[in-house]
TORKOL-4160 file (C-alpha; in steps of 0.2 Angstrom, whole numbers, padded with zeros to 4 digits, m for minus):
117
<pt num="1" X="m0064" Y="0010" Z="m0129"/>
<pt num="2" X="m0075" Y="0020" Z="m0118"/>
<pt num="3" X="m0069" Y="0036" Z="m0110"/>
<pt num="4" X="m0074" Y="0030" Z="m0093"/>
<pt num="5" X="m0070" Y="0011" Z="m0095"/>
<pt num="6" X="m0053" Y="0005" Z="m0094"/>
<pt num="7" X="m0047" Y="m0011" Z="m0098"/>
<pt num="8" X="m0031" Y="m0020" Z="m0090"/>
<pt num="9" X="m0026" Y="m0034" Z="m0098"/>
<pt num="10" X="m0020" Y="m0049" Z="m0088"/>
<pt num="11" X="m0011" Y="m0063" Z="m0096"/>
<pt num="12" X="m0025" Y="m0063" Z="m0109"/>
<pt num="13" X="m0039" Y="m0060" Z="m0101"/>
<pt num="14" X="m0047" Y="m0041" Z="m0099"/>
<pt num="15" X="m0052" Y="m0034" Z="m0084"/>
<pt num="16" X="m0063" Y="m0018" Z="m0084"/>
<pt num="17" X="m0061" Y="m0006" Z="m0070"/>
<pt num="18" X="m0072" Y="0011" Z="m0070"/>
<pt num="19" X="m0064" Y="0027" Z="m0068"/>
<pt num="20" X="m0073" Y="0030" Z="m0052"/>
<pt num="21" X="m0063" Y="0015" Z="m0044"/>
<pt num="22" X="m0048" Y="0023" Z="m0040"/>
<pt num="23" X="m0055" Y="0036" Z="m0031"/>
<pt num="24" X="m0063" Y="0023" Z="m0019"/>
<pt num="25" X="m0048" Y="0012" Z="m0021"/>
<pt num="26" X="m0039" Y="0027" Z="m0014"/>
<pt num="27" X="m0052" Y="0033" Z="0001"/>
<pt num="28" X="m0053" Y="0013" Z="0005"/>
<pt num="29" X="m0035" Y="0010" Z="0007"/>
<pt num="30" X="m0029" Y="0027" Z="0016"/>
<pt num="31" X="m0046" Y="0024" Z="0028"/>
<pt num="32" X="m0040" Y="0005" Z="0032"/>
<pt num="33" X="m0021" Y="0015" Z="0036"/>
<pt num="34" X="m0026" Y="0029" Z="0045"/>
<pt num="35" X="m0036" Y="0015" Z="0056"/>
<pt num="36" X="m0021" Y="0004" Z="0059"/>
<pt num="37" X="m0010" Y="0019" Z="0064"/>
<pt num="38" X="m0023" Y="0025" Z="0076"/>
<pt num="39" X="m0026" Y="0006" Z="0085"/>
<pt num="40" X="m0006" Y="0006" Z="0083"/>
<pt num="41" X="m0006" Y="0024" Z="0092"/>
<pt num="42" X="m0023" Y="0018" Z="0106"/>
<pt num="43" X="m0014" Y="0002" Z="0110"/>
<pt num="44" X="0003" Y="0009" Z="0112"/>
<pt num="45" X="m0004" Y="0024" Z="0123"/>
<pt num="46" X="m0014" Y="0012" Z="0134"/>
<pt num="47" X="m0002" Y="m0003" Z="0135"/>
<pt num="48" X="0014" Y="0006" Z="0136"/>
<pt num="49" X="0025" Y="m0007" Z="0128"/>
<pt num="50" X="0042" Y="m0008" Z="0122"/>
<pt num="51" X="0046" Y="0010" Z="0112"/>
<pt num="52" X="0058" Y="m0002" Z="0099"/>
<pt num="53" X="0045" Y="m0012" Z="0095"/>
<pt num="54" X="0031" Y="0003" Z="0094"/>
<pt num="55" X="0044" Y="0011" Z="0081"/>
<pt num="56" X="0047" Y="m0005" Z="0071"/>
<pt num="57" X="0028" Y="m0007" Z="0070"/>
<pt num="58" X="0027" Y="0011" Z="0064"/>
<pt num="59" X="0039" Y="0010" Z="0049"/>
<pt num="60" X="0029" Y="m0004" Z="0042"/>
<pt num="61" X="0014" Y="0007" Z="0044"/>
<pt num="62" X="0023" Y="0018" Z="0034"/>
<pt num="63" X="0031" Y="0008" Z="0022"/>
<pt num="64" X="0015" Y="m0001" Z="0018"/>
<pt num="65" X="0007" Y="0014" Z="0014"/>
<pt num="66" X="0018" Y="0019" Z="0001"/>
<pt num="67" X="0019" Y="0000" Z="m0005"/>
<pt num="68" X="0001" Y="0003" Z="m0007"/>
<pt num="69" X="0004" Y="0020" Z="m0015"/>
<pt num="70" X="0013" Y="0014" Z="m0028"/>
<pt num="71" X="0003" Y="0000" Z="m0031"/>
<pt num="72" X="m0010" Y="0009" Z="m0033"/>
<pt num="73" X="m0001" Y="0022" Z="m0046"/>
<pt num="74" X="0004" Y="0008" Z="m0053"/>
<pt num="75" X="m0015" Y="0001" Z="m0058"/>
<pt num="76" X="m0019" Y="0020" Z="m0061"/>
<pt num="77" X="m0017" Y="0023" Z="m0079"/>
<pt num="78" X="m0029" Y="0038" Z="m0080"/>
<pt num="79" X="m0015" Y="0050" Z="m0076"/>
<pt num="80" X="m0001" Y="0044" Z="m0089"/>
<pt num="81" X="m0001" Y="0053" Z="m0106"/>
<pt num="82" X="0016" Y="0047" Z="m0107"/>
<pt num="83" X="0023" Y="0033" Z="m0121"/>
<pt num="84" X="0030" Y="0026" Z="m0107"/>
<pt num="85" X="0016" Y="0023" Z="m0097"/>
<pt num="86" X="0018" Y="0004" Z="m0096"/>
<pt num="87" X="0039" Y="0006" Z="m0090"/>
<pt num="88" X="0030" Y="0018" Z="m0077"/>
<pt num="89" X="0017" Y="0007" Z="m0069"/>
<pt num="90" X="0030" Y="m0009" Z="m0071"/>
<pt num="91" X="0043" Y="0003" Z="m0060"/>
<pt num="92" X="0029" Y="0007" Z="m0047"/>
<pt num="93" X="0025" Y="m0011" Z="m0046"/>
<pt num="94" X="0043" Y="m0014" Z="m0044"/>
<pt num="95" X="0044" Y="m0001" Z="m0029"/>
<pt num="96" X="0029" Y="m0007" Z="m0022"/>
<pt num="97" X="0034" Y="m0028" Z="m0020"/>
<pt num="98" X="0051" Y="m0020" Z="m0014"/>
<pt num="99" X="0044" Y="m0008" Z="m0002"/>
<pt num="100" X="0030" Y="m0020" Z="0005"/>
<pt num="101" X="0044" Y="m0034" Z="0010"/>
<pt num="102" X="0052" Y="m0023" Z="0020"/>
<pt num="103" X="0035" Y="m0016" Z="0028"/>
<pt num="104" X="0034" Y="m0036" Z="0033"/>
<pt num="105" X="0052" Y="m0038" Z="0039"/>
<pt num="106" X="0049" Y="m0022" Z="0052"/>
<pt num="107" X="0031" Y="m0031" Z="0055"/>
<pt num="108" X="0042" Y="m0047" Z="0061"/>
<pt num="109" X="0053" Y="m0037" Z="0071"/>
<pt num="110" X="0042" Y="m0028" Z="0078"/>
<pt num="111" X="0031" Y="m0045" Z="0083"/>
<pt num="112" X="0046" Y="m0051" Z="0089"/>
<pt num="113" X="0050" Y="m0039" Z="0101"/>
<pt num="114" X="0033" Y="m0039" Z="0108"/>
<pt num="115" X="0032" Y="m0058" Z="0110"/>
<pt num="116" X="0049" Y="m0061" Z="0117"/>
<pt num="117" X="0050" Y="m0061" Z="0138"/>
């Protein structure tokens, strides 16, 4: 295997990923965040709704990026020199299914509250 190639198996069949992907997996992901919590932010400051429901909607901002996070540490192998490098990204993947069903349960909530009269 090539240095710079890196193959992830997938129930049998291969997928190759570049090592410059996860950089722009990275920037990609953290852009896509940082513009949801500022729309979040510009639509709270200009419509002035429920503090609840703009504090629900924040967690899951929050909670989805680290979801991502670890999701993306996960597909990362790069860094891991480790024998256990396989328990480590099954455990981030883990964190990160956990983690993102919670982001979407304070996404719910926070939808709720906004569409309740």
């Amino acid at each position: 295997m090539d240095v710079g190639v890196l193959i992830l198996n997938y129930g049998g069949s291969y997928m190759f990923l570049e090592a410059e992907v996860y950089p722009m997996l990275y920037w990609g992901f953290w852009s896509v965040m940082a513009t949801q919590f500022i729309f979040l932010l510009g639509v709270w400051i200009s419509k002035r709704f429920d503090f609840r429901s703009f504090t629900y909607l924040l967690i899951y901002i929050v909670l989805f990026g680290l979801a991502g996070e670890n999701l993306l540490t996960s597909i990362n192998t790069y860094g891991h020199e480790t024998s256990m490098a396989s328990e480590e990204a099954s455990f981030h993947m883990g964190v990160a299914g956990v983690t993102w069903a919670v982001s979407v349960l304070f996404l719910l909530l926070g939808i709720y509250r906004l569409t309740k009269k």
